[in-house]
C-alpha positions in Angstrom: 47.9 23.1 -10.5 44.4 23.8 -8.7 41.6 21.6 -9.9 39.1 23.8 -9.9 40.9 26.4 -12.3 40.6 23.7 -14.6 36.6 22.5 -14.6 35.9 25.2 -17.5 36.8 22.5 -19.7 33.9 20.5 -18.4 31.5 23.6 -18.7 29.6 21.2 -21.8 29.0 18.5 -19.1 27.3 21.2 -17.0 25.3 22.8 -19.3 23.7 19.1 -20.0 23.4 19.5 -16.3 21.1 22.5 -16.7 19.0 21.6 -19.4 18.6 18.1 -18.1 17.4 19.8 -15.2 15.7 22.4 -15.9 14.1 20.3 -18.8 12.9 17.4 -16.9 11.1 19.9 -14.6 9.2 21.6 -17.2 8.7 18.1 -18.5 6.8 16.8 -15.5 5.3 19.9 -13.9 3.9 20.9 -17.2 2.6 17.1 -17.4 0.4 17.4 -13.9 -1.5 20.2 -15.7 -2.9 17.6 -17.7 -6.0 17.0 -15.4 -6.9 20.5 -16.6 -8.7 19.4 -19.6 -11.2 17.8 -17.4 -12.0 20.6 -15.2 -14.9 23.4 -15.8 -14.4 27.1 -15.1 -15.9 28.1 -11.5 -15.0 30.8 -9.3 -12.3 29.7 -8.2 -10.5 28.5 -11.4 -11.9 31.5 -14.1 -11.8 30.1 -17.6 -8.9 32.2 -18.6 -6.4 30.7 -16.1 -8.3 27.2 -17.2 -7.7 27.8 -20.5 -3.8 29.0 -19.3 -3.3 26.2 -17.7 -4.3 24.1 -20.5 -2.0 25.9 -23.0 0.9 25.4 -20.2 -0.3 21.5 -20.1 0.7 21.4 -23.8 3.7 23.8 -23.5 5.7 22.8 -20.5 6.1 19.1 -21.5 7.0 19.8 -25.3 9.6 22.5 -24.2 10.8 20.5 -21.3 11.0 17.5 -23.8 13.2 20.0 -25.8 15.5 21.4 -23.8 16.1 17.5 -22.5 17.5 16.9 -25.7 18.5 20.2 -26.5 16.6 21.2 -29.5 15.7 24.7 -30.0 17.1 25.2 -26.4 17.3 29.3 -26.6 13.6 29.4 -27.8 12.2 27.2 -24.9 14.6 29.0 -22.3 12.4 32.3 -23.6 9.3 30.6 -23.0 9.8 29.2 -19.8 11.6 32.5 -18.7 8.2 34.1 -19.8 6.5 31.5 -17.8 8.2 31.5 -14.8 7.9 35.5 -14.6 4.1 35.5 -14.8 3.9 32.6 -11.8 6.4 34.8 -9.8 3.8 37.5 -10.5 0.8 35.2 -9.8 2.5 34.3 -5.9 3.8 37.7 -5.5 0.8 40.1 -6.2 -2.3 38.1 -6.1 -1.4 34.9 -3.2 1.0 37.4 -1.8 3.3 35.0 -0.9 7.1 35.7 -0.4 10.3 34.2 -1.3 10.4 31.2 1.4 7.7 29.0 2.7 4.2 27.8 2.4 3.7 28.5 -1.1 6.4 30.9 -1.8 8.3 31.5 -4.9 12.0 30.0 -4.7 11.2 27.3 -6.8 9.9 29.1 -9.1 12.7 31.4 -9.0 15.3 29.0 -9.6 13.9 27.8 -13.0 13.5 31.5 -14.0 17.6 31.5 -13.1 18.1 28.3 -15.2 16.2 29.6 -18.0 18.4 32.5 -18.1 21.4 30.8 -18.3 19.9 28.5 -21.0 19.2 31.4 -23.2 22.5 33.2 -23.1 24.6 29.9 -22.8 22.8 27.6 -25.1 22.4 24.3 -24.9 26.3 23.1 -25.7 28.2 20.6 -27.0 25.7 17.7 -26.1 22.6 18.8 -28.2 20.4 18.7 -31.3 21.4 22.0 -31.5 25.1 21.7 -32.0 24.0 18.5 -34.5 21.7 20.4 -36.3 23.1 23.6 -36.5 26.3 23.7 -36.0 26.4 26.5 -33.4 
């Protein structure tokens, strides 16, 4: 008997894999954004990306904080797929930055990929969710 055929059985124990994380990321990225609230617009940062950033600040964490725990995983897999679509966007057509290097959007892409697979998996067996809800 192969091993491997039989790992679907785990496939609970990887999605707490995923959301942990892709959860933990949103949990501490969104965190950094913090020092937002104490900067002013200027050219360089216009107030609407400040006040962006400072929605993300609030956002990212409590999602992230979520989707650690796995409550209301589907709805913060939306939002960060939302998320991670307009920073692809942001590298792509205004840094124009490409997939690799300095500044480039892999990362970014494999939350977006993550996020995906949170909102059309769900967050499993180990989860609020499946307490709460019973799904």
């Amino acid at each position: 008997m192969n091993v491997l055929s039989n790992l679907h059985h785990f496939s609970n124990w990887g999605l707490l894999a995923l959301r942990l994380g892709v959860g933990i990321t949103f949990l501490v990225h969104g965190s950094q954004k913090r020092a937002m609230w104490r900067m002013q617009p200027s050219a360089q940062m216009p107030a609407s990306m400040l006040s962006l950033l400072r929605t993300l600040s609030i956002a990212e964490p409590l999602g992230g904080l979520a989707t650690v725990v796995g409550f209301l995983t589907q709805a913060a897999a939306a939002g960060f797929i939302l998320v991670m679509l307009g920073a692809i966007r942001l590298k792509m057509t205004q840094w124009h930055k490409g997939f690799t290097g300095e500044g480039g959007w892999e990362f970014e892409f494999l939350l977006l990929v993550g996020a995906i697979a949170l909102l059309f998996l769900g967050a499993g067996k180990f989860s609020l969710d499946r307490l709460l809800l019973r799904i």
